[in-house]
C-alpha positions as a Markdown table, in Angstrom:
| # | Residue | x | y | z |
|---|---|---|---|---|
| 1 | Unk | 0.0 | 0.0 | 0.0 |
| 2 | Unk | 1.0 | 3.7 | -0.2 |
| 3 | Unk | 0.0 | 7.6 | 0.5 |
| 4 | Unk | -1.1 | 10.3 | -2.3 |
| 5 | Unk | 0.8 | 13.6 | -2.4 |
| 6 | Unk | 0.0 | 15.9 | -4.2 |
| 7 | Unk | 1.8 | 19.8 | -4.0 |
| 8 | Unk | 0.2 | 22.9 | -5.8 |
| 9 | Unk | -1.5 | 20.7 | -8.3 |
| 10 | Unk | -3.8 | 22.7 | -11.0 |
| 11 | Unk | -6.1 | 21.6 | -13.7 |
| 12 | Unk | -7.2 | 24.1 | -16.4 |
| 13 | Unk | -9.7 | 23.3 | -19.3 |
| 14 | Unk | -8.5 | 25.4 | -21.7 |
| 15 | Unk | -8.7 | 29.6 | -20.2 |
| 16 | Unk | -10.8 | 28.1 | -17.4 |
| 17 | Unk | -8.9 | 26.8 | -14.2 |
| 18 | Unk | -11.1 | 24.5 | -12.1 |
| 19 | Unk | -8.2 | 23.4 | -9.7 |
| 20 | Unk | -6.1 | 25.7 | -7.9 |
| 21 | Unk | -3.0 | 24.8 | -6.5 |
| 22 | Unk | -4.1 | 21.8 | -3.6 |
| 23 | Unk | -1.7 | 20.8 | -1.5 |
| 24 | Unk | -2.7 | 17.4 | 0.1 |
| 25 | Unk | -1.3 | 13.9 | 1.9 |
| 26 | Unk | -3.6 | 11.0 | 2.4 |
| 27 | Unk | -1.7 | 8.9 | 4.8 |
| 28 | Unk | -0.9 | 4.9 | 3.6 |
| 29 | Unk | -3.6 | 3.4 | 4.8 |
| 30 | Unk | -6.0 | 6.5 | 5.5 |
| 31 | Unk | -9.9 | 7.1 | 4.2 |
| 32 | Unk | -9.7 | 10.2 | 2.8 |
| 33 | Unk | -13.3 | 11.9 | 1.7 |
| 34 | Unk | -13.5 | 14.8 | -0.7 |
| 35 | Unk | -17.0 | 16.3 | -0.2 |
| 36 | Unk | -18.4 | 19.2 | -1.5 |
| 37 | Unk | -21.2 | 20.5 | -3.4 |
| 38 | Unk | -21.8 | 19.4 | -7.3 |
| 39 | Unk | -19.2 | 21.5 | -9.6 |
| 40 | Unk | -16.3 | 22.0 | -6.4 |
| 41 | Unk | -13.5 | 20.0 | -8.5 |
| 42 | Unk | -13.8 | 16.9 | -6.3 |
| 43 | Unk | -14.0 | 13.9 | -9.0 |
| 44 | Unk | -11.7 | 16.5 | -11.5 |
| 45 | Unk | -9.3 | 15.8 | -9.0 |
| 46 | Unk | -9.9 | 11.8 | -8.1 |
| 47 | Unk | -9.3 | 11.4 | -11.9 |
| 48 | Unk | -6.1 | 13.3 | -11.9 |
| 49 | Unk | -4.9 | 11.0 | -8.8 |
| 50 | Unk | -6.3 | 8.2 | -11.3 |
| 51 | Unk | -4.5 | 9.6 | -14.4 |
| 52 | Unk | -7.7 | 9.9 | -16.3 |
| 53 | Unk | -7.8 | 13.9 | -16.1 |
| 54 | Unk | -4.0 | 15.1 | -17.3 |
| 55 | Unk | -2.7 | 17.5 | -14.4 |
| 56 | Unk | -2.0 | 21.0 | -15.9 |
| 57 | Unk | 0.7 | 21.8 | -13.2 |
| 58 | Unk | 1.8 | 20.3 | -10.1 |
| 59 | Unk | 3.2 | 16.9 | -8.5 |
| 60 | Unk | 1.2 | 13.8 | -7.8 |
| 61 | Unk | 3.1 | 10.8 | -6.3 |
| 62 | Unk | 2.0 | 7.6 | -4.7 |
| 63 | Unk | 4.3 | 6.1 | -2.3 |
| 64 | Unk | 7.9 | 7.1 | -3.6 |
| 65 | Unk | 7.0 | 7.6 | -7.4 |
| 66 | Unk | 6.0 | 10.9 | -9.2 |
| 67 | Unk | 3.2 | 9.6 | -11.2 |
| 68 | Unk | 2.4 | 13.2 | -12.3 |
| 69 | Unk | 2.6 | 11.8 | -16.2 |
| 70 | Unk | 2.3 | 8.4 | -15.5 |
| 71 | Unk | -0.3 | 6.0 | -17.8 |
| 72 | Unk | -3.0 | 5.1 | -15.6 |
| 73 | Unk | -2.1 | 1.5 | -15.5 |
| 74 | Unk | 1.2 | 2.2 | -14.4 |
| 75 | Unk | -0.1 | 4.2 | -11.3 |
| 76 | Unk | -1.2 | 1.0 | -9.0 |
| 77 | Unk | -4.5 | 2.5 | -8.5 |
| 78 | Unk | -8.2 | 1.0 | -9.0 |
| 79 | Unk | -11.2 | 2.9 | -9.7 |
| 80 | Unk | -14.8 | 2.4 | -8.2 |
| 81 | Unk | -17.4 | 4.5 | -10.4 |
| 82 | Unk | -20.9 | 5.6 | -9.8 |
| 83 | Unk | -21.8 | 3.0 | -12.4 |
| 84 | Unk | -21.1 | -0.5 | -12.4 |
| 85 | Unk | -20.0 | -1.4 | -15.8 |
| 86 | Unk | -20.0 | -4.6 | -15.4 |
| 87 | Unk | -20.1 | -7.1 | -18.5 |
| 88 | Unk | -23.8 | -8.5 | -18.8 |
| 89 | Unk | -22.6 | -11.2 | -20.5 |
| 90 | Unk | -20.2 | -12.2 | -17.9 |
| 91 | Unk | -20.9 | -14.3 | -14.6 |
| 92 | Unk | -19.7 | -12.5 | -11.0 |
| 93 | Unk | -16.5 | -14.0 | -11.2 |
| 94 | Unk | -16.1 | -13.6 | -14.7 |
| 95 | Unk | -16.2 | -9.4 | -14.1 |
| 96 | Unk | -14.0 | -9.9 | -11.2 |
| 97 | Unk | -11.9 | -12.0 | -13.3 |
| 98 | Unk | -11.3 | -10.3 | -16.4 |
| 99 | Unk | -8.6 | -7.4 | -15.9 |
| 100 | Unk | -6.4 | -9.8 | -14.8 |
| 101 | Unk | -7.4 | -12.3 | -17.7 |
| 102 | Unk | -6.2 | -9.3 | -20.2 |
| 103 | Unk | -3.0 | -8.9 | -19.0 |
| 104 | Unk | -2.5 | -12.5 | -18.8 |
| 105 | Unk | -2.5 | -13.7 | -15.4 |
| 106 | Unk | -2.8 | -17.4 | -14.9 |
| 107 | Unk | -6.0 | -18.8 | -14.5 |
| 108 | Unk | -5.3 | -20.4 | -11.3 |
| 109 | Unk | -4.3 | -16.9 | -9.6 |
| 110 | Unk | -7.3 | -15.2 | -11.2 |
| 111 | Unk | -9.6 | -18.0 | -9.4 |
| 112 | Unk | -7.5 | -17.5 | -5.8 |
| 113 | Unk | -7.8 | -13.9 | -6.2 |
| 114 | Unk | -11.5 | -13.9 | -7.4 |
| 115 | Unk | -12.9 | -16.5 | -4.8 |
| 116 | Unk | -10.8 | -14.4 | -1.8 |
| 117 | Unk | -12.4 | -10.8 | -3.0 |
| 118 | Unk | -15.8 | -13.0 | -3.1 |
| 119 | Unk | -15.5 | -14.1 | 0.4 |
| 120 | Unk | -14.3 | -10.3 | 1.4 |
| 121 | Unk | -17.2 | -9.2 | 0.0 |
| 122 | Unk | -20.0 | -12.1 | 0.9 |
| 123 | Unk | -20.1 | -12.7 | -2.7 |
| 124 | Unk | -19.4 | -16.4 | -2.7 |
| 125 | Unk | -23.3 | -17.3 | -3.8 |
| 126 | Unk | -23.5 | -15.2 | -6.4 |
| 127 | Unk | -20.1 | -15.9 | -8.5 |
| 128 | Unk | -22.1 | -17.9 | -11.0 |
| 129 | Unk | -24.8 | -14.9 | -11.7 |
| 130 | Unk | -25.3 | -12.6 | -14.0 |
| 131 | Unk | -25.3 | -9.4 | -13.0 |
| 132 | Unk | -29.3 | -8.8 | -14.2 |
| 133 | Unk | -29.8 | -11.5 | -11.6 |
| 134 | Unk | -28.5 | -9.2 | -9.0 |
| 135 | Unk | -29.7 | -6.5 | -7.2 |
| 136 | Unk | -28.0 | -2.9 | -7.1 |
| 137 | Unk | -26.0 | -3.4 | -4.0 |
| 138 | Unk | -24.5 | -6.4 | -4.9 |
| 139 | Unk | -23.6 | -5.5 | -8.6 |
| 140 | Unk | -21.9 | -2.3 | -6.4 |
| 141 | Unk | -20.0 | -5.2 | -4.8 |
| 142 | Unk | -18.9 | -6.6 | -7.9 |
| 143 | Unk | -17.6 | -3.2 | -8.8 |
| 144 | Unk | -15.3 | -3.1 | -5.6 |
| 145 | Unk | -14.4 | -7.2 | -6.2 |
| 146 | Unk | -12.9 | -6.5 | -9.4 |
| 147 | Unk | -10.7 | -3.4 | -8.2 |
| 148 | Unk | -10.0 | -5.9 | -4.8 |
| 149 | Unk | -8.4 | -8.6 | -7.2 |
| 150 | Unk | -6.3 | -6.1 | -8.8 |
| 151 | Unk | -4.5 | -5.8 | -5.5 |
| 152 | Unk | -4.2 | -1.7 | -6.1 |
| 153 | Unk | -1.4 | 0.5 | -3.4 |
| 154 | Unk | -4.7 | 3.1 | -3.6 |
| 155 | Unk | -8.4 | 2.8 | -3.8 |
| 156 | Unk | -10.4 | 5.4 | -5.6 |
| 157 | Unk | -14.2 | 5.7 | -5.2 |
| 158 | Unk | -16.3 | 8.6 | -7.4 |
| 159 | Unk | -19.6 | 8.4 | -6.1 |
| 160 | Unk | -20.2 | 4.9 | -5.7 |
| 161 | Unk | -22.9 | 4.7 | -3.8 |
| 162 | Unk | -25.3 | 7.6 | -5.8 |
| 163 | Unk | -27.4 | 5.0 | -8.0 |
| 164 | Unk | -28.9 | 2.9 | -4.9 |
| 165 | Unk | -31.6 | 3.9 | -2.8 |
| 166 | Unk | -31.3 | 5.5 | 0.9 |
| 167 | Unk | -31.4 | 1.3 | 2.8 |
| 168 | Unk | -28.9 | 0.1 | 0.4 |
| 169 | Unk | -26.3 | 3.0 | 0.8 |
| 170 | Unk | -26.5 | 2.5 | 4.6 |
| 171 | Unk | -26.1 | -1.0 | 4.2 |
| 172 | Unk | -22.8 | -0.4 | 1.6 |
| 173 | Unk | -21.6 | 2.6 | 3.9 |
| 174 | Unk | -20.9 | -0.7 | 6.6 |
| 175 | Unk | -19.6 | -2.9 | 3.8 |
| 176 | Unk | -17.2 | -0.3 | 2.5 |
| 177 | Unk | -16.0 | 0.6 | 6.0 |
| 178 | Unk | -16.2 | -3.0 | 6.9 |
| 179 | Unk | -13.4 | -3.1 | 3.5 |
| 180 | Unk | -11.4 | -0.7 | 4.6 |
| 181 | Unk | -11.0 | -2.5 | 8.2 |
| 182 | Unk | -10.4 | -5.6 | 6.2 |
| 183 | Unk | -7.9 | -4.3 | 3.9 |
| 184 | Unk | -5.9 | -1.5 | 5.9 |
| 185 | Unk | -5.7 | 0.0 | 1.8 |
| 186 | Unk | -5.5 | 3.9 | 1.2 |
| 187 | Unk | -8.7 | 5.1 | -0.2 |
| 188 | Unk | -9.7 | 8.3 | -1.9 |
| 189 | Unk | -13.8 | 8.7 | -1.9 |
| 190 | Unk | -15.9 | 11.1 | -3.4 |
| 191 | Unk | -19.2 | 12.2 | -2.3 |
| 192 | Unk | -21.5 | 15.4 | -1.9 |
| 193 | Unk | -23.2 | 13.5 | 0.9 |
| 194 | Unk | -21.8 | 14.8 | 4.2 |
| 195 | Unk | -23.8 | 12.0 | 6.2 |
| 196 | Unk | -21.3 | 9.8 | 4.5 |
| 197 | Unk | -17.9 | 11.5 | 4.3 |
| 198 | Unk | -18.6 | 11.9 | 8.5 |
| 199 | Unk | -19.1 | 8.2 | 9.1 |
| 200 | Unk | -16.5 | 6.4 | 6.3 |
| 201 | Unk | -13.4 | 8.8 | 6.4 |
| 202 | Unk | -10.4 | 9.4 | 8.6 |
| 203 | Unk | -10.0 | 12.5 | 7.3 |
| 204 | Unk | -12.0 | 15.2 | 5.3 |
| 205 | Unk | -11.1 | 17.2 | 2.5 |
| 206 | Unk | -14.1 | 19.7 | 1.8 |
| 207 | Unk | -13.8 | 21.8 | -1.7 |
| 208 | Unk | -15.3 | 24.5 | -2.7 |
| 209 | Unk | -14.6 | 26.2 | -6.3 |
| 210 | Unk | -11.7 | 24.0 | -7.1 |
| 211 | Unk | -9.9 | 24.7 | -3.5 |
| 212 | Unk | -9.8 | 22.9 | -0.6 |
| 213 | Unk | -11.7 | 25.1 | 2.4 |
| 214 | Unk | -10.7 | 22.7 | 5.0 |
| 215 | Unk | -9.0 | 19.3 | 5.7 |
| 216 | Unk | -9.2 | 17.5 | 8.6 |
| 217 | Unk | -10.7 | 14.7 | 10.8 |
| 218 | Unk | -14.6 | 14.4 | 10.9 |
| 219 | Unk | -15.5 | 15.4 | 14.3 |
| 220 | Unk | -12.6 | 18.6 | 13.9 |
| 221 | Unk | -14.1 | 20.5 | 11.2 |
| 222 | Unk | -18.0 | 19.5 | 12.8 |
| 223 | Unk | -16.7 | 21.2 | 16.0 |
| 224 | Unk | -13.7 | 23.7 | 14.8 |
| 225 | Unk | -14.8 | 24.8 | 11.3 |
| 226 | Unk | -12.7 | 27.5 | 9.7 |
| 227 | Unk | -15.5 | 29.7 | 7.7 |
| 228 | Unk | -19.1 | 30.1 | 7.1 |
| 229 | Unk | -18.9 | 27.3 | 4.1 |
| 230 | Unk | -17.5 | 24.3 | 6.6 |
| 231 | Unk | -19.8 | 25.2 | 9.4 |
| 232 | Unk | -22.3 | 25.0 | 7.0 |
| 233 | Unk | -21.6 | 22.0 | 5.1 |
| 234 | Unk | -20.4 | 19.7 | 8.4 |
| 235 | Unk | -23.4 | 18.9 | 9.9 |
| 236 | Unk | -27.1 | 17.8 | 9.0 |
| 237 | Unk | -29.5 | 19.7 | 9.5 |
| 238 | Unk | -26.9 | 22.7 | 8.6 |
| 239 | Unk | -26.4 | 25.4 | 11.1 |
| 240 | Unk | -27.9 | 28.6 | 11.6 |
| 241 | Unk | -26.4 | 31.6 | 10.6 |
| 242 | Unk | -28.2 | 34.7 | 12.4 |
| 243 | Unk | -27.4 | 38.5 | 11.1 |
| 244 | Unk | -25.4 | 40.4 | 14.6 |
| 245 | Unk | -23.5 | 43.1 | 15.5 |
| 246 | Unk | -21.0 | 43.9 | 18.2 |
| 247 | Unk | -22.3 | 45.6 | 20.8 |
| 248 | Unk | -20.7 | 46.4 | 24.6 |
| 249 | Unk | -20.8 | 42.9 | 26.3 |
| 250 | Unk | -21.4 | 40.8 | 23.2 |
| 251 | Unk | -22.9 | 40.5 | 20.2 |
| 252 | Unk | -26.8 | 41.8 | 19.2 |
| 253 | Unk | -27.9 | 39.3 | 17.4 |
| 254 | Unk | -32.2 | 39.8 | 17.4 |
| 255 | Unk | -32.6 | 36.4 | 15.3 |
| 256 | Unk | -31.3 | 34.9 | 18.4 |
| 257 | Unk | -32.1 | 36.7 | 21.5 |
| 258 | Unk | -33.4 | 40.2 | 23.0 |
| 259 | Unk | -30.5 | 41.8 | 24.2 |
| 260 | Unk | -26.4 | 40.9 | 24.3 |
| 261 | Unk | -24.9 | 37.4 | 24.2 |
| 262 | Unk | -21.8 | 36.9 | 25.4 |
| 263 | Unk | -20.1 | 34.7 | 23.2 |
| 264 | Unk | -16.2 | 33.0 | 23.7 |
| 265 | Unk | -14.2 | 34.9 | 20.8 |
| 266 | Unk | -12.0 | 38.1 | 20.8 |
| 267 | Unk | -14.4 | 40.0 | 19.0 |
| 268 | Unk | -14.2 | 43.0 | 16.4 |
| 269 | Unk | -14.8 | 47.2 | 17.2 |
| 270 | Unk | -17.6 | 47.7 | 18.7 |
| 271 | Unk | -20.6 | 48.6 | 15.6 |
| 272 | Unk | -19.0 | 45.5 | 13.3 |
| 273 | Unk | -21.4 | 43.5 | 11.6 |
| 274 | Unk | -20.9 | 39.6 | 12.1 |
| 275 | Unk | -23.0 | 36.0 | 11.4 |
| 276 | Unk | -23.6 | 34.3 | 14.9 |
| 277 | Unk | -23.8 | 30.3 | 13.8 |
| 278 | Unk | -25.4 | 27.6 | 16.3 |
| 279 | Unk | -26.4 | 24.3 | 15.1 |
| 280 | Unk | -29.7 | 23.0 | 15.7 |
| 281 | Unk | -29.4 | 20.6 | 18.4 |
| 282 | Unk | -27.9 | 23.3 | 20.4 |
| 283 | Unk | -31.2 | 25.2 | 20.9 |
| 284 | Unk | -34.2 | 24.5 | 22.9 |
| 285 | Unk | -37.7 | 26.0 | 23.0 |
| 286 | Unk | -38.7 | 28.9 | 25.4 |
| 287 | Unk | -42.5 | 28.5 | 25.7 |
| 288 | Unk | -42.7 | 31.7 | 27.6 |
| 289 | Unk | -41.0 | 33.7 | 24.7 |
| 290 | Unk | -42.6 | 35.2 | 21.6 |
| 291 | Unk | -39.6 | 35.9 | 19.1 |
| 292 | Unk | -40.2 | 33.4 | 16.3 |
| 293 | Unk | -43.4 | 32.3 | 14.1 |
| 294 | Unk | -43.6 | 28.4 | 14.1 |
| 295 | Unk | -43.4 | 27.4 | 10.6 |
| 296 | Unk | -43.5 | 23.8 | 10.3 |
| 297 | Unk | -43.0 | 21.0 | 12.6 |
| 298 | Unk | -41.3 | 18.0 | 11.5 |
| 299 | Unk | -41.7 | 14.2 | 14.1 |
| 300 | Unk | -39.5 | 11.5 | 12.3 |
| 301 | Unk | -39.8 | 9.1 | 15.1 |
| 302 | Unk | -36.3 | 9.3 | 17.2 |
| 303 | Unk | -35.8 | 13.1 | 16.4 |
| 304 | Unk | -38.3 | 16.1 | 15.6 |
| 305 | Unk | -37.3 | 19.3 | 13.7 |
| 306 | Unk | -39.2 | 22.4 | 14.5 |
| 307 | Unk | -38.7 | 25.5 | 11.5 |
| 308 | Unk | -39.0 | 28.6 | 12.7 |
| 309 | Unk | -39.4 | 32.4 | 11.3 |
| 310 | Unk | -37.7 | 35.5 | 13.1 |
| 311 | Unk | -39.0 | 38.7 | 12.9 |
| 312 | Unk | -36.4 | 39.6 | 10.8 |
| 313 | Unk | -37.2 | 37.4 | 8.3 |
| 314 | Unk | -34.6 | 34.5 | 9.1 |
| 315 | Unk | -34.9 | 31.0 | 9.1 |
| 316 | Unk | -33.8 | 28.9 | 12.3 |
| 317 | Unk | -34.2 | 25.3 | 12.9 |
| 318 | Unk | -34.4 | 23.5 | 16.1 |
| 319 | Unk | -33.9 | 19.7 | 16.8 |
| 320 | Unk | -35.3 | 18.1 | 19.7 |
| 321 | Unk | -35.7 | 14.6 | 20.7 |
| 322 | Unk | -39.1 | 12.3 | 20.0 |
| 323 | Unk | -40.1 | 13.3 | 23.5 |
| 324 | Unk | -39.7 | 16.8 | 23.4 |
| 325 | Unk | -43.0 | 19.4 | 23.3 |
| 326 | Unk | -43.0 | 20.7 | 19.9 |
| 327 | Unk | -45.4 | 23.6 | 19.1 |
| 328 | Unk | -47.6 | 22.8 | 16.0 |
| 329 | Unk | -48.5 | 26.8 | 15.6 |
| 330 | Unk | -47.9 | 30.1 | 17.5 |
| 331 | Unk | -45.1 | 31.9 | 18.4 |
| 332 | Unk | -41.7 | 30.8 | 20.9 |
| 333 | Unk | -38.9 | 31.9 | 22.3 |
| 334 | Unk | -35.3 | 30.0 | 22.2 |
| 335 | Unk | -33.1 | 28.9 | 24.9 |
| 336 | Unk | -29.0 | 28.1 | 24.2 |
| 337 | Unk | -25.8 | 27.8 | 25.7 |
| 338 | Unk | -23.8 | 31.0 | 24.4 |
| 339 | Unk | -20.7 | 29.0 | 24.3 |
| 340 | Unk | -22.3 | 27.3 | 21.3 |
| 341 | Unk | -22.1 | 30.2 | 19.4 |
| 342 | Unk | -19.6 | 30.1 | 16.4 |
| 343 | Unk | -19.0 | 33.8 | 15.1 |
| 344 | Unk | -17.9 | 34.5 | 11.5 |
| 345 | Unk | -17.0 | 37.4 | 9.8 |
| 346 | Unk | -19.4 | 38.6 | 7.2 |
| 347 | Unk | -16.7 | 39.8 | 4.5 |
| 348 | Unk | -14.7 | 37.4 | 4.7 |
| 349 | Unk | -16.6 | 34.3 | 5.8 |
| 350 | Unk | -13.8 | 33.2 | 7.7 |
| 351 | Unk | -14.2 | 32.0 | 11.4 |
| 352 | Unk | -14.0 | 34.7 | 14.5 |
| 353 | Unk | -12.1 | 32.9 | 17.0 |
């Protein structure tokens, strides 16, 4: 197995840049996650590590080799895509099979290799199938088997997980973490799902625009964001940015209380405008108050979402557990701790600390 590295790496199509300059090291053996919203460079950049995007400018190397202008095949990676593409005419273990059949392994290896990725994977009933005869999660499973008997130094993932519905990505969300226990490989994943880059990876990277806003382990960037765009992208529901301004003894922030908060950061002059952020399970109802219009109510069973209206026009949500008293109508007050209260700078985005 091996790390990636890459250092100031750029991709341009043409006049338009869509990478610029990341520096990153996945660790041998880490789960790295690029998440971010659609169009923030994160499978432009997977297919660079891949070789199937040519890098404009910059170093990529796995392990000790620059691999920068290196043929794909010659990188020692394996690619998982969003689709299967797997042969229909071909049984399981034929499509786990058949890279190593083209570059002229012996069959005897190709059946070890094929019957110990079906047993990593709890493929073993199914090698005599045809993929039609399967169902979505396990022809994802394939997928994986036939990078597994490649016997890559890096795993690469784009999305692999899109095409199944909501019970099936949970169930391969286990499988692929299961893998990655199992295999101790480095693996690059890409998602815009934030529920999954928090429970697969060791470490983060979240994009924005072609840059990398923040990189770091899950639970840092939930609780230690570095701008407005992390805080609001770690985190589901997504936290609640409130319009404030510095005022003697805090901040005023009306969307979130009547009168001062004092909040932990070295705040700005006096009169500067800033975004007060608090997540939603960080905020409980005041019954007694009268600040915010009830919205909607949400009940999902284990956890209930209550959407609320400020009188200045913002949008707040509150989470509250399946016991908790949630107003159907009418108007409430909130209660909070202030040391919940992230502050940002409304210019610049970046975190008030």
């Amino acid at each position: 197995m091996a790390g990636v590295n890459l250092r100031n790496v750029v991709k341009r199509f043409g006049d338009v840049q869509v990478i610029h300059g990341v520096d990153l090291t996945v660790e041998d053996g880490e789960f790295c996650v690029f998440v971010g919203p659609s169009g923030c460079g994160k499978s432009t950049l997977l297919r660079m590590v891949a070789g199937l995007e040519e890098t404009t400018a910059g170093t990529i190397r796995i392990g000790t080799r620059d691999v920068t202008r290196s043929d794909p095949s010659e990188r020692g990676v394996a690619m998982v895509f969003q689709t299967y593409a797997l042969y229909p005419h071909m049984t399981v273990a034929e499509n786990m099979g058949f890279g190593l059949k083209m570059t002229g392994h012996p069959r005897d290896e190709i059946a070890a290799k094929v019957a110990n990725a079906a047993r990593i994977l709890r493929l073993e009933p199914y090698l005599d199938r045809k993929p039609k005869a399967l169902s979505g999660g396990q022809r994802q499973r394939v997928a994986i088997g036939r990078a597994i008997v490649r016997g890559p130094e890096v795993f690469l993932f784009d999305e692999p997980l899109s095409n199944l519905d909501a019970e099936l990505r949970v169930e391969m969300r286990v499988e692929i973490a299961r893998l990655h226990r199992e295999l101790g490989a480095t693996m690059i994943y890409v998602t815009h799902d934030q529920v999954e880059a928090m429970t697969l990876a060791d470490k983060i990277v979240v994009l924005r625009a072609g840059r990398i806003e923040q990189a770091g382990a899950p639970m840092d960037l939930y609780r230690d964001p570095d701008n407005r765009f992390v805080a609001g992208f770690i985190g589901s529901p997504s936290m609640n940015f409130l319009r404030g301004r510095v005022v003697a003894g805090g901040i005023d922030a009306p969307g979130l209380a009547r009168g001062p908060v004092k909040v932990a950061a070295r705040l700005p002059a006096e009169g500067s405008e800033v975004l007060a952020g608090i997540r939603p399970q960080h905020l409980a109802i005041d019954p007694a108050g009268s600040t915010h219009r009830v919205e909607l109510t949400e009940k999902l069973g284990g956890v209930s979402y209550l959407y609320l209206l400020s009188d200045a026009g913002e949008k707040i949500v509150v989470e509250a557990g399946e016991d908790a008293a949630m107003p159907e109508t009418g108007r409430v007050g909130l209660r909070f701790d202030p040391a919940r209260v992230y502050l940002f700078d409304t210019k610049t985005e970046r975190r008030i600390r």
